[in-house]
C-alpha positions in Angstrom: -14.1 63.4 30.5 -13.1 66.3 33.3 -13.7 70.3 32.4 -10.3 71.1 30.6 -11.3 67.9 28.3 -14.1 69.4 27.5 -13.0 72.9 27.0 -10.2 71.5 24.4 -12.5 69.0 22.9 -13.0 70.6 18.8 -14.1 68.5 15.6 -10.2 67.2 14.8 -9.8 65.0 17.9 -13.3 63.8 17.6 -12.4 62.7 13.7 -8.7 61.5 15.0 -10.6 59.2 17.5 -13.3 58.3 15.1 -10.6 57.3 12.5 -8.7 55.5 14.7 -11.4 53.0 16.2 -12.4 52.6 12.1 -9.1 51.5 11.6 -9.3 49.1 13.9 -12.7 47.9 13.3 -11.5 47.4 9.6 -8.6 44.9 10.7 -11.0 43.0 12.8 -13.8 42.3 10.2 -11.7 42.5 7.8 -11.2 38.4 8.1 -15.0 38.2 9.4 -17.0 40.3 6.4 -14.7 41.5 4.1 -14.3 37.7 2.8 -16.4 35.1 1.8 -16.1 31.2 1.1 -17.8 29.3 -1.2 -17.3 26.0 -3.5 -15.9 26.8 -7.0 -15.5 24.5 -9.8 -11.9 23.9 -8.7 -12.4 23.8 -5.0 -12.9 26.0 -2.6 -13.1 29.6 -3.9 -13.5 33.0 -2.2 -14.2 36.4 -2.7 -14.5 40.2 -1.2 -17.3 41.7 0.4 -16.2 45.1 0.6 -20.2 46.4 0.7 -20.3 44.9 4.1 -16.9 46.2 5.3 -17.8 49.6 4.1 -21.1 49.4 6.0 -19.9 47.9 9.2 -16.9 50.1 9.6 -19.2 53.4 8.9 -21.4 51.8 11.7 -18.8 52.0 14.3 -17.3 55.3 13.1 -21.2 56.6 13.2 -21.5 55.3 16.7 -18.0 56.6 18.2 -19.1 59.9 16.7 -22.1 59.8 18.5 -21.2 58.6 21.9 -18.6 61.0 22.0 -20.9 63.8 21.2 -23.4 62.5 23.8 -20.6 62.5 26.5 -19.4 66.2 25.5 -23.6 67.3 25.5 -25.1 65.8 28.3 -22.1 64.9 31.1 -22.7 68.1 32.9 -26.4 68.1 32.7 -26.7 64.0 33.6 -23.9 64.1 36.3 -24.9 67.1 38.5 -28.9 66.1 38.1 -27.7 62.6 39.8 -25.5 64.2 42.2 -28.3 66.8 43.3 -30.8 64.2 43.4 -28.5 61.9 45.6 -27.6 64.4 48.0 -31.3 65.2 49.0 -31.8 61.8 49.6 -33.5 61.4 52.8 -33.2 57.6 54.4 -35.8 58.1 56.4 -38.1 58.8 53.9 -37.3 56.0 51.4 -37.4 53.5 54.6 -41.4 52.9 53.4 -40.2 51.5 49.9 -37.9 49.3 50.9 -40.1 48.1 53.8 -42.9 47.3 50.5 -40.1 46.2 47.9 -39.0 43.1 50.9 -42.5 43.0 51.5 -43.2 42.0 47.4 -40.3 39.6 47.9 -42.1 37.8 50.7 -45.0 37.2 48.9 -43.4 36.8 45.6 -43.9 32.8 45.4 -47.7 33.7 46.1 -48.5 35.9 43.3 -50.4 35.6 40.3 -49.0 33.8 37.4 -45.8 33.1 39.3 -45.1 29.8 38.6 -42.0 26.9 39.7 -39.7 28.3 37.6 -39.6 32.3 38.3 -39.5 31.1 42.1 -36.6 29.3 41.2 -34.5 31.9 39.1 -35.5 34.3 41.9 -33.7 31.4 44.3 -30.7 31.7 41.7 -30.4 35.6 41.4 -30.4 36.2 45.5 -27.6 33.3 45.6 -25.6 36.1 43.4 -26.9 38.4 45.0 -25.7 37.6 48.3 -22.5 36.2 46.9 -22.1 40.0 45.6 -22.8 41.6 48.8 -19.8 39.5 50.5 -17.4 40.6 47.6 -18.7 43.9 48.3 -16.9 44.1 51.2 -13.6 43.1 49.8 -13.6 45.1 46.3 -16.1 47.7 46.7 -15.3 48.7 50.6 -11.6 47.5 51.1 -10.8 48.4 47.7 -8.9 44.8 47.4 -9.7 43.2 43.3 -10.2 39.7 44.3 -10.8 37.2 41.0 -10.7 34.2 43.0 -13.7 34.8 45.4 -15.1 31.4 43.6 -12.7 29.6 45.7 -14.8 30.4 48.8 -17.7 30.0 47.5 -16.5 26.6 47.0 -15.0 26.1 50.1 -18.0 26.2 51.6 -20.1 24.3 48.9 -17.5 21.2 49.5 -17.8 22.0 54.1 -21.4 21.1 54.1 -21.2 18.5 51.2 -18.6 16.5 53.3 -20.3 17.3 56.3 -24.0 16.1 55.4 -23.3 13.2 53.0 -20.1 11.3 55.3 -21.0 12.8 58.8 -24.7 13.1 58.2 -24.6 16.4 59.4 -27.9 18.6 58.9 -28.1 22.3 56.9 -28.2 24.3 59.4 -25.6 22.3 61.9 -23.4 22.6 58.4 -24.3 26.1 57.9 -22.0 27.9 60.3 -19.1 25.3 59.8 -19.4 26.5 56.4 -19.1 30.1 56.8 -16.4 29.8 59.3 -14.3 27.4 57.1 -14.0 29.6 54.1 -13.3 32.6 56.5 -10.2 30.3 57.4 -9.0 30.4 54.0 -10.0 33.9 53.5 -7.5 34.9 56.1 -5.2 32.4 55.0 -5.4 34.0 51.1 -5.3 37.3 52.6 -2.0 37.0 54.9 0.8 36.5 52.1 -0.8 39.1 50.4 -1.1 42.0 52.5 2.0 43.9 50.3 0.1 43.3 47.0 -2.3 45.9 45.5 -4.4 45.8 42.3 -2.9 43.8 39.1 -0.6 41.9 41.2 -3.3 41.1 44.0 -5.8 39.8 41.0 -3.2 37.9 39.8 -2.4 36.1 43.3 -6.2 35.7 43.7 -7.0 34.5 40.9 -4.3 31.6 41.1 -5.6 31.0 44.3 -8.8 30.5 43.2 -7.3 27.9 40.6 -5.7 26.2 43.3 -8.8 25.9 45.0 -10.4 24.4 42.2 -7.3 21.7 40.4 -7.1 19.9 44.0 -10.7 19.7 44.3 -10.6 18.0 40.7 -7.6 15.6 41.4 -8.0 14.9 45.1 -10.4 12.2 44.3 -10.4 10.6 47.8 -11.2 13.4 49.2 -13.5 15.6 46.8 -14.9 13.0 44.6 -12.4 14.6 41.9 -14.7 15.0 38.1 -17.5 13.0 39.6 -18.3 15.8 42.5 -20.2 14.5 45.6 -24.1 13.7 45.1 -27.1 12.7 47.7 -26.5 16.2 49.5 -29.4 16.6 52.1 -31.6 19.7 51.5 -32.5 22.3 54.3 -34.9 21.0 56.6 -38.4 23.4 58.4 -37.6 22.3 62.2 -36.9 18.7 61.4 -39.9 18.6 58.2 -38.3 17.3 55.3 -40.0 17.8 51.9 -40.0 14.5 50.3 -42.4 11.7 49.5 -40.4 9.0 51.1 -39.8 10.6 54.6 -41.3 9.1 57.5 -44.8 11.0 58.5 -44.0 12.2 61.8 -41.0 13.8 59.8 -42.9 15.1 56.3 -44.0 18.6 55.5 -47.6 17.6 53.8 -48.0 15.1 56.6 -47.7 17.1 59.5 -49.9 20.4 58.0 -52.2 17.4 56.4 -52.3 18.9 52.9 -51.4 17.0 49.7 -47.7 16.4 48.8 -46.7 19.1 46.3 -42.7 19.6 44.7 -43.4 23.3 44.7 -42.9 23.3 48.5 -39.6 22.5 48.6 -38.5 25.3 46.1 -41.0 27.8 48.1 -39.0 26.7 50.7 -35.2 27.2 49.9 -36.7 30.8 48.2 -37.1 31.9 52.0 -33.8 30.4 53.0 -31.8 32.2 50.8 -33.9 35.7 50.9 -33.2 35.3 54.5 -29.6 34.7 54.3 -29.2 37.9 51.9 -31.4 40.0 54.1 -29.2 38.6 57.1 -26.5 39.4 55.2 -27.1 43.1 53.8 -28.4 44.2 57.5 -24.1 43.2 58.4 -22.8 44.7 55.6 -25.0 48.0 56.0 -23.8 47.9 60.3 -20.7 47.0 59.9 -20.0 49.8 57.4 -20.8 52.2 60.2 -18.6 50.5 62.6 -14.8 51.9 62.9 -13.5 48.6 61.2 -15.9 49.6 58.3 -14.7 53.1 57.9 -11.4 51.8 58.2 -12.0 49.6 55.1 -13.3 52.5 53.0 -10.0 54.6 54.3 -8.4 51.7 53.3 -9.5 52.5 49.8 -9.1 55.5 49.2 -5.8 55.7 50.6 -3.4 53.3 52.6 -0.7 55.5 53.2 -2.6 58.2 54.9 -4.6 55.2 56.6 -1.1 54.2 58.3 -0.6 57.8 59.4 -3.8 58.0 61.2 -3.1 54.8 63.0 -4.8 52.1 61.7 -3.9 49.1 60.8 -4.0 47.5 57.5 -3.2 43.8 58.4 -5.7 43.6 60.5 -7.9 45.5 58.2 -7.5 43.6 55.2 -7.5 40.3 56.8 -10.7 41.4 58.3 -12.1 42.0 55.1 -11.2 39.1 53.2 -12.4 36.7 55.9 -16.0 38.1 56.4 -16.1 38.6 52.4 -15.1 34.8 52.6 -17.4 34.0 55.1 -20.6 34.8 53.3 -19.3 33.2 49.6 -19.3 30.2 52.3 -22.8 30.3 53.5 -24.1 31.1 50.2 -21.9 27.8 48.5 -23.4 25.9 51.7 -26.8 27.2 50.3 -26.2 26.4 46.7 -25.0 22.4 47.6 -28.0 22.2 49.8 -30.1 23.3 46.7 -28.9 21.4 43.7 -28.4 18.1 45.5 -24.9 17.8 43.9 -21.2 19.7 43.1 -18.4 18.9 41.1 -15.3 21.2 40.6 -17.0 22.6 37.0 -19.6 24.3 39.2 -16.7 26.9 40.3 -14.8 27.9 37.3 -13.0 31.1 37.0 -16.3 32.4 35.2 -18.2 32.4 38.3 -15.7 34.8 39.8 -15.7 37.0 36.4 -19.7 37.0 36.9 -19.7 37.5 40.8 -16.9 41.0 40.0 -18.9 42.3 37.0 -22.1 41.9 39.6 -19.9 44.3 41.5 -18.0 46.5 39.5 -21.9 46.8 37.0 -23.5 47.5 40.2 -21.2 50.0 41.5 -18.3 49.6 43.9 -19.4 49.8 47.0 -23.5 50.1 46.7 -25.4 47.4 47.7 -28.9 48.3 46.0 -26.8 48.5 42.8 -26.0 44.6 43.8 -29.1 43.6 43.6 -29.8 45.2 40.1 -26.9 44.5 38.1 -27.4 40.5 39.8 -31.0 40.8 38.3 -29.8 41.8 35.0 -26.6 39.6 35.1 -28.9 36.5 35.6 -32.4 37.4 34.3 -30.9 39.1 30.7 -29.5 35.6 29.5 -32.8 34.0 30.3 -34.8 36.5 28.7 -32.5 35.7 25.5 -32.6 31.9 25.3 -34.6 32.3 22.6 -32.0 33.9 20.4 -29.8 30.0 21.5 -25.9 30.9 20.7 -26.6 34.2 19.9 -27.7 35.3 23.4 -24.2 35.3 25.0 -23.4 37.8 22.3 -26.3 40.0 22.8 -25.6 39.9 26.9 -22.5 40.9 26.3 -23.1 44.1 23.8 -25.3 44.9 26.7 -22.5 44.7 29.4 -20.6 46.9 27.5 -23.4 49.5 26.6 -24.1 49.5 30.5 -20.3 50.6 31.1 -19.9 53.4 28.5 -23.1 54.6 29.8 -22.3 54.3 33.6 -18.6 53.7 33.7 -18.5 53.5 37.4 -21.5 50.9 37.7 -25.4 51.5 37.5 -25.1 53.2 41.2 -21.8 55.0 41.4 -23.2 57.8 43.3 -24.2 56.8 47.1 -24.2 58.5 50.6 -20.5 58.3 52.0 -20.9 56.1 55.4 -19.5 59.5 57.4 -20.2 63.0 56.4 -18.3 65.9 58.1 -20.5 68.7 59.0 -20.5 71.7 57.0 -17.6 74.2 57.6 -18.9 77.3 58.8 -18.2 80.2 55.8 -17.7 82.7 58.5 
């Protein structure tokens, strides 16, 4: 809502806004409340509930009401508090708490009352993490809506899978193979599509991704088809393996002499993967300094001023769908090594809905506002398992409260990558 909204904004439009999301709400409980089923003495028998309807659709005229009078009172005050309070950040002074908050990390698994199972969701939310960090690059740098980044992430899942289980390759032989296979087919996605921009490049994507996924499921020779591809080996410490049956010379609690425990093998693919996603935020953050990485955020903002100046967007966008593809690769290498097992239902087009609203929740472009919306796009539905089928619908009332309250993600305001220096008034 810009200035001149808000200077024409009076009590009809709110009302004619208010009345018309009723009217809508009415037509879509009308066949959810307003009736009701039960068994007559002829049958089945129904009746109206128009208490209910009444109530519900005051509700959501109530709330509209509301929200709109929140935007038109508190924008201003809200927006330029945030922008102040961003603009006098100092990097240099907030290098202490992120130096304690990876500290924490590191010793997360060795805290009280952490047990097996918050060390492994923290395994699964840095997986997302670090699979939104490499769709960073492509959406909220390049500018480029991708839906089909689960392909890569695939990709790379299926490299090492083939690669350890028929060539008895190890993890971290695998790893790199990986990453540098799904770049392959990032630059291979990214090349017919360099004349597409947003609905008709998330269309091409997404059918891409699809593609990705239907051969996996029918080439059975190849893939395993339905029945995915088990007995994948997990990451080894320097050879140590974390199994009972390996040979001593070869076992974790055999070569430190302490007593055989499953808890080191999760403790263990924790530090891969918070390794990887460090490794992988400290490129993102470079790289975004680099020319190439201005010339992605140019890219962005606009590509016809981007051709005037020079630079290239072929090589540009190709550039950033391969190293977004790259890292969905390690981090699918990562998740086969981890579950022990894929099949093609592990890379649905719902994983590349989660990984983009993990972006776009986050804030396009941000990569500490990665790391949050991750948390609360994984942790939220745990937190509700409780409520059993109800919990989806509670996560997503919260999605949606998240983006009327920050429509352009949880951290839409960060420091540009260049700043020009202050023009001189005189």
């Amino acid at each position: 809502m810009n200035n001149t909204q808000r200077k024409r904004f009076n009590i009809s439009s709110l009302l004619k806004e208010c009345f018309l999301i009723s009217a809508v709400a009415f037509v879509l409980a009308l066949p959810l409340i307003g009736f009701r089923t039960f068994n007559g003495n002829e049958g089945l028998d129904w009746n109206f509930r128009w208490g209910y309807l009444l109530i519900a659709v005051t509700a959501v005229f109530i709330g509209r009401a509301i929200l709109i009078l929140w935007r038109q009172i508190h924008f201003d005050v809200v927006e330029k508090y945030w922008l102040k309070k961003i603009k006098s950040l100092n990097p240099k002074k907030h290098t202490p708490f992120f130096a304690i908050s990876i500290g924490l990390l590191f010793i997360l698994p060795f805290m009280p009352e952490v047990d097996r199972r918050i060390v492994d969701l923290a395994t699964l939310v840095l997986i997302y993490v670090m699979l939104g960090w490499g769709l960073n690059i492509v959406v909220g740098l390049a500018g480029l809506l991708d839906l089909g980044y689960v392909a890569f992430y695939a990709v790379g899942a299926y490299t090492f899978a083939l690669l350890g289980t028929v060539h008895d390759w190890s993890f971290w032989g695998s790893l790199p193979v990986a990453g540098a296979v799904a770049a392959m087919f990032g630059v291979l996605l990214g090349y017919p599509v360099l004349r597409l921009r947003g609905d008709y490049l998330a269309i091409v994507t997404l059918g891409f991704g699809e593609i990705i996924r239907v051969v996996l499921t029918n080439w059975v020779e190849f893939s395993g088809g339905p029945n995915g591809i088990a007995g994948i080996p997990r990451p080894t410490l320097f050879g140590l393996e974390f199994t009972r049956r390996a040979p001593e010379e070869q076992s974790f609690h055999h070569y430190f002499g302490i007593d055989f425990s499953g808890d080191h093998r999760i403790i263990f693919l924790y530090y891969v993967i918070l390794v990887l996603a460090l490794l992988t935020n400290f490129f993102v953050l470079r790289i975004r300094k680099l020319p190439i990485g201005r010339a992605w955020e140019a890219l962005r903002e606009d590509e016809i001023a981007c051709r005037s100046l020079g630079i290239n967007p072929v090589n540009t966008k190709l550039s950033a769908f391969a190293l977004g593809a790259m890292f969905g690769g390690f981090a699918g290498a990562f998740f086969a090594s981890r579950n022990g097992f894929i099949s093609p239902e592990s890379f649905t087009f719902i994983e590349s809905a989660i990984i983009l609203a993990i972006v776009v929740l986050g804030g396009m472009g941000s990569q500490i506002g990665v790391v949050f919306a991750a948390s609360a796009i994984v942790l939220l539905p745990e937190l509700l398992r409780e409520f059993s089928e109800y919990r989806m619908l509670f996560f997503g009332m919260a999605m949606v409260l998240v983006m009327l309250w920050r429509p352009q993600g949880l951290m839409s305001h960060r420091r540009p990558t260049v700043v020009l220096p202050a023009m001189d008034s005189k």
